[in-house]
C-alpha positions in Angstrom: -74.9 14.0 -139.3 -73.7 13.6 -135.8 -70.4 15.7 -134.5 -68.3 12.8 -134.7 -69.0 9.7 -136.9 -70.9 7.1 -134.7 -73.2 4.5 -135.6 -75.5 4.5 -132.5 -75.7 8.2 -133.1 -76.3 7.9 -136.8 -79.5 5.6 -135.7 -80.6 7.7 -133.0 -80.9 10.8 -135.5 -83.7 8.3 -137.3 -85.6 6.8 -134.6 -88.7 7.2 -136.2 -87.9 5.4 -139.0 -86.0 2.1 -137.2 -87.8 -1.4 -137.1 -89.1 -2.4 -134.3 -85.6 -4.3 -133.2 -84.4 -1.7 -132.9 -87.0 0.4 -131.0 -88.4 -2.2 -128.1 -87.9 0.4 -125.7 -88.1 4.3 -125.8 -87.1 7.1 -122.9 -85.9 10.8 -123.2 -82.4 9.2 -122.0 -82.3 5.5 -123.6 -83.1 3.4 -126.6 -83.4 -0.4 -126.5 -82.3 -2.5 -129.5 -81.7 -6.1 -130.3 -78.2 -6.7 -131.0 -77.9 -6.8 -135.0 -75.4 -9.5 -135.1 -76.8 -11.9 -132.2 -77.5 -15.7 -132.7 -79.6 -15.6 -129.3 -82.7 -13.8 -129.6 -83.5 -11.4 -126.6 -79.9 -9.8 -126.9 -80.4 -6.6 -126.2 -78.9 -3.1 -125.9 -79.1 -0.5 -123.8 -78.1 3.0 -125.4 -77.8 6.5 -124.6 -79.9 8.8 -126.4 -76.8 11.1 -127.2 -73.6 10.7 -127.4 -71.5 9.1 -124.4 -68.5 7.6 -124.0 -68.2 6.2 -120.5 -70.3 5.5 -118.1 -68.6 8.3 -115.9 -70.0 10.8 -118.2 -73.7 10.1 -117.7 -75.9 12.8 -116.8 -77.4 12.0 -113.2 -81.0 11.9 -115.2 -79.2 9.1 -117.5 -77.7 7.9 -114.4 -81.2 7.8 -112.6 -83.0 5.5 -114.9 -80.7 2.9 -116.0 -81.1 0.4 -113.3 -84.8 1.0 -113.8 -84.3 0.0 -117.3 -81.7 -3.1 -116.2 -84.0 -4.8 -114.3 -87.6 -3.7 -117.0 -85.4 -5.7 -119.2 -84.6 -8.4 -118.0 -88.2 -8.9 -116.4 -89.1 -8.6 -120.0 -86.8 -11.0 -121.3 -87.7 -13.4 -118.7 -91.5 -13.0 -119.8 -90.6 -13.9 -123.0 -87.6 -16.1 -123.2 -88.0 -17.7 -120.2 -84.4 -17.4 -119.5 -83.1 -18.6 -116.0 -81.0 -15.0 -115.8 -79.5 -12.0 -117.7 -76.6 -11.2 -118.1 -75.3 -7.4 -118.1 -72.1 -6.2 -119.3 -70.5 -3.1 -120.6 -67.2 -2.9 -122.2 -68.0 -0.3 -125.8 -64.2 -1.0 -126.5 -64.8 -2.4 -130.6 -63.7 -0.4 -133.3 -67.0 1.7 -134.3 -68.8 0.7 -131.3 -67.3 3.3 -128.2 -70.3 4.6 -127.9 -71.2 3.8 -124.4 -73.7 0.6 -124.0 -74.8 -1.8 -122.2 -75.5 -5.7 -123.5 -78.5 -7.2 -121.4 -78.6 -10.9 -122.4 -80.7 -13.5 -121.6 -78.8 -16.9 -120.1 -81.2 -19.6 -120.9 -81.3 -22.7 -118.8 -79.9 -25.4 -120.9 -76.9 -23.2 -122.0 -73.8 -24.7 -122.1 -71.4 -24.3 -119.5 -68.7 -23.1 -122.2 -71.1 -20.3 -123.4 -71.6 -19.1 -119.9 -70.5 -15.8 -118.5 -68.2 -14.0 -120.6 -67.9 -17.2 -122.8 -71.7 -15.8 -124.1 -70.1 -13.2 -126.6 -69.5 -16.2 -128.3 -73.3 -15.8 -129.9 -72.4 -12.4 -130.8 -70.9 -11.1 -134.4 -72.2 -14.1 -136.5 -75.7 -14.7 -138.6 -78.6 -13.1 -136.3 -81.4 -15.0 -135.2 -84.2 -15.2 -137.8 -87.0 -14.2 -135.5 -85.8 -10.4 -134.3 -88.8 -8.5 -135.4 -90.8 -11.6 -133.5 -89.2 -11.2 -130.3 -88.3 -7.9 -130.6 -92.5 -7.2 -130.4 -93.2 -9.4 -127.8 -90.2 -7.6 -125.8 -92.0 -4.5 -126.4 -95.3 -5.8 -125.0 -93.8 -6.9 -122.2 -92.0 -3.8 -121.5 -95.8 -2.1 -121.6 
């Protein structure tokens, strides 16, 4: 059990044994995951590998590699979505969720304008899409 109760940290004690949406990508600083709760496939996560709670307290190895892994993603998610952009944001302000993380979301070209920017989150906390493990493998090929 981690030293305070956190549920990225509870799933980074088992990465061996996660499904491959929630292991697309692997470093000794980050884990990639596909959002559990997002309507629009390719919406992905970007995790510390231990526990963080704002971005200030990155390690300057963390620090190093997380524009690397910004843009791998959304190259990746362009390969396989064919979204027009991503989208990256970081808030980790919802009850459970401080742990420090970044939200790297495709923006698809026929959107609608009332889902863009912020208005995106809208896609987020409802019925997942029903082809994770599907995109989740192509993401990780892509990432290769």
């Amino acid at each position: 059990m981690p030293a305070v109760d956190c549920y990225t940290c509870r799933r980074n004690e088992r990465i061996e044994q996660l499904p491959v949406r929630e292991l697309i990508g692997l470093d000794d600083h980050w884990r990639v995951a596909h959002a559990f709760d997002a309507a629009l496939p390719g919406w992905l996560v970007l995790l510390p590998r231990r526990h963080v709670l704002s971005i200030a307290d990155l390690t300057d190895a963390e620090a190093a590699v997380l524009g690397t892994w910004q843009v791998r993603l959304a190259r990746a998610l362009g390969v396989v979505t064919g979204c027009a952009k991503t989208y990256v944001m970081q808030f980790s302000e919802q009850e459970g969720f401080a742990h420090l993380h970044f939200h790297v979301v495709p923006r698809m070209p026929g959107l609608p304008a009332e889902h863009r920017g912020p208005r995106i989150f809208a896609y987020l906390g409802g019925s997942p899409a029903e082809n994770l493990d599907e995109v989740a493998a192509a993401l990780r090929d892509a990432l290769a």
